[in-house]
FIKOLZA-1660 file (N, C-alpha, C; in steps of 0.1 Angstrom, whole numbers, plus 5000, padded with zeros to 4 digits):
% residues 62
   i   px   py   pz ch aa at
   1 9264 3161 3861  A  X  N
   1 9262 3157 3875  A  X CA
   1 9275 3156 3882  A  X  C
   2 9285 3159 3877  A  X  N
   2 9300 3158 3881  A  X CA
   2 9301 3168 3893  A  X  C
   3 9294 3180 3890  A  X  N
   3 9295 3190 3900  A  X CA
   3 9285 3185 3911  A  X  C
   4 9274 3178 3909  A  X  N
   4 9268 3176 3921  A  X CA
   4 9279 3166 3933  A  X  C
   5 9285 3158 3927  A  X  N
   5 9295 3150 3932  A  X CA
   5 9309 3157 3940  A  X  C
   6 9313 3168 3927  A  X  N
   6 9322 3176 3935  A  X CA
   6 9319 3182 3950  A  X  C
   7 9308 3188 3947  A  X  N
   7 9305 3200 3960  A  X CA
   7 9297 3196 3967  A  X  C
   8 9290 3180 3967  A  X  N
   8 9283 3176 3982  A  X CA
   8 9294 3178 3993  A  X  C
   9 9304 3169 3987  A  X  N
   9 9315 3170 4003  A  X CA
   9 9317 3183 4010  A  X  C
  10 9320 3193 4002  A  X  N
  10 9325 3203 4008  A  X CA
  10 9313 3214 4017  A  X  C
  11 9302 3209 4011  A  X  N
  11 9289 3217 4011  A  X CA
  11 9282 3207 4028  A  X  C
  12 9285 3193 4029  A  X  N
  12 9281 3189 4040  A  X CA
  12 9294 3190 4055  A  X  C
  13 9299 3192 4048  A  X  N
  13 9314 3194 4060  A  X CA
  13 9311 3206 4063  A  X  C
  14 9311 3217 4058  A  X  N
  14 9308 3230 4065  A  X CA
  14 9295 3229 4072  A  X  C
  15 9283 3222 4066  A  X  N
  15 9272 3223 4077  A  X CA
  15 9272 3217 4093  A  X  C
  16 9280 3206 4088  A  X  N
  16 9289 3201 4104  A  X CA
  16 9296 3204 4113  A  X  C
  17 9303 3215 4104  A  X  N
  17 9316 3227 4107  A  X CA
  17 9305 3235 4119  A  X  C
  18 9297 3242 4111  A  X  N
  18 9286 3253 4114  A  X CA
  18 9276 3247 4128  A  X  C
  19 9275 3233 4127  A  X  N
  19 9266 3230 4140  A  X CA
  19 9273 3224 4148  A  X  C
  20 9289 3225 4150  A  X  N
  20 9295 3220 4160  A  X CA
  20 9297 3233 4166  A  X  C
  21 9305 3246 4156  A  X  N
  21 9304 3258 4164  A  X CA
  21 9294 3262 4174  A  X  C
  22 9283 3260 4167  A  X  N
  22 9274 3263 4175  A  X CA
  22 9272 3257 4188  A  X  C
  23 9271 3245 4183  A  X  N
  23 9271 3238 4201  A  X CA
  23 9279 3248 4207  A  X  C
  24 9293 3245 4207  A  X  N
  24 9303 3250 4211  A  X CA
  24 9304 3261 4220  A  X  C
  25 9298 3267 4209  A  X  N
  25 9290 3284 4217  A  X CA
  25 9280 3285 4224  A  X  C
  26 9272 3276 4220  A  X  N
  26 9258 3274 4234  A  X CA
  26 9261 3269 4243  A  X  C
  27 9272 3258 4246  A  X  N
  27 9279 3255 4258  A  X CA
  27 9285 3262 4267  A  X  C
  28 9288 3276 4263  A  X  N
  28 9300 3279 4270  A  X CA
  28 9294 3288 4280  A  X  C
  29 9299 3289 4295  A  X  N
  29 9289 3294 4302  A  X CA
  29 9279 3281 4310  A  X  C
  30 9272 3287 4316  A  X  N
  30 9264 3279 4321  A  X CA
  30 9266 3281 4338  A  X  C
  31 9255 3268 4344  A  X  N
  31 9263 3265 4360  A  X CA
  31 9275 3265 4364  A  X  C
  32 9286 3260 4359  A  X  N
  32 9296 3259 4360  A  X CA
  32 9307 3267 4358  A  X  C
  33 9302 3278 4353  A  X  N
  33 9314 3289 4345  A  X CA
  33 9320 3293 4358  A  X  C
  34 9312 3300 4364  A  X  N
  34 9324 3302 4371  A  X CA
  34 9332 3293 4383  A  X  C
  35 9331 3284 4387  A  X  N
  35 9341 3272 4389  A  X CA
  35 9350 3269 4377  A  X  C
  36 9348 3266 4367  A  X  N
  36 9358 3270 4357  A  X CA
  36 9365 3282 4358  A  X  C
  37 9359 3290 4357  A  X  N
  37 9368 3305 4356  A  X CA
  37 9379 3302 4369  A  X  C
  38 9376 3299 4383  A  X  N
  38 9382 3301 4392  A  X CA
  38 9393 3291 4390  A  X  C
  39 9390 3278 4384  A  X  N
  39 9405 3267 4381  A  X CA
  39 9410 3274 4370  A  X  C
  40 9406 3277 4362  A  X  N
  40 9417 3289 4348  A  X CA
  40 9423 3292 4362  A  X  C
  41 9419 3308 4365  A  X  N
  41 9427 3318 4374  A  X CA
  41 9434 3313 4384  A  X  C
  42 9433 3298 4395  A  X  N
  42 9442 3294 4402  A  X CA
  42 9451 3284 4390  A  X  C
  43 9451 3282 4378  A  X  N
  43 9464 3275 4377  A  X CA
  43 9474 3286 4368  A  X  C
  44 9464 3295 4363  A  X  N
  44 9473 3308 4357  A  X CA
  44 9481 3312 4371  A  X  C
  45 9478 3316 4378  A  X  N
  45 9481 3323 4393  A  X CA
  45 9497 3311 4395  A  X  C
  46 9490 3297 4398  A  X  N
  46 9503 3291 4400  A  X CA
  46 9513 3286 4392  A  X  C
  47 9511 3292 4377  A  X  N
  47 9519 3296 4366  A  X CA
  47 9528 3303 4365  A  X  C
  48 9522 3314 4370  A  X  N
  48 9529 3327 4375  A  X CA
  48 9538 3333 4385  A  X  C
  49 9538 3322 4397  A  X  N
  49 9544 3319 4407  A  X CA
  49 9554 3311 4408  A  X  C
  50 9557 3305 4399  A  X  N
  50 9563 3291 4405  A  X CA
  50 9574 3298 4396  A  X  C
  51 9587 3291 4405  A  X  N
  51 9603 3304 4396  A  X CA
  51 9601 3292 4379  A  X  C
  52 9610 3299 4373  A  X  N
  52 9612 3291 4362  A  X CA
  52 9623 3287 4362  A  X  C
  53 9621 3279 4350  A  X  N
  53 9636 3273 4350  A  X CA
  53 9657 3275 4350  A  X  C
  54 9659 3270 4358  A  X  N
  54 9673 3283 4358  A  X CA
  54 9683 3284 4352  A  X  C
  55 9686 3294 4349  A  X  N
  55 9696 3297 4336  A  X CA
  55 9708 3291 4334  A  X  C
  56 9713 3283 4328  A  X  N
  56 9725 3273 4325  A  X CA
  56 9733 3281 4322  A  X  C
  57 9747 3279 4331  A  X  N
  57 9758 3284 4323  A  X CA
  57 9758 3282 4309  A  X  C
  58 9767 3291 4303  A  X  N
  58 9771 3287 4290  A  X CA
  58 9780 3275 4287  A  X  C
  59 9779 3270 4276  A  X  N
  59 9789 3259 4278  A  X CA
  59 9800 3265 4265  A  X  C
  60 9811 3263 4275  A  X  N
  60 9828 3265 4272  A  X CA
  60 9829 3261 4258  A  X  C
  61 9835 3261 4248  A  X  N
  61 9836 3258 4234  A  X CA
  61 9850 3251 4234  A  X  C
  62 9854 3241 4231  A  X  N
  62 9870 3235 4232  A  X CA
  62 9879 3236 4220  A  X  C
% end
């Protein structure tokens, strides 16, 4: 019965594994998708826009 003891754990973690994906994936979408999509795209957009950070001289070696 050693093995029933080994491989409950690993045997009940994946079925948990397996119905969280799922949620996961039935969630996604819905009313709201695209109000989502459009805050993705405006903060990628203002990602994309904004300058980056500016390039530091080198520093001198003494």
């Amino acid at each position: 019965m050693d093995y029933v003891s080994a491989l409950l754990p690993p045997v009940v973690m994946a079925v948990f594994f397996i119905g969280v994906i799922r949620v996961i994936v039935k969630t996604q979408g819905g009313a709201n998708k695209a109000k989502e999509d459009a805050a993705v795209d405006a903060a990628l957009a203002r990602a994309e826009s904004a300058p980056g950070p500016a390039a530091a001289p080198p520093k001198a070696e003494a």
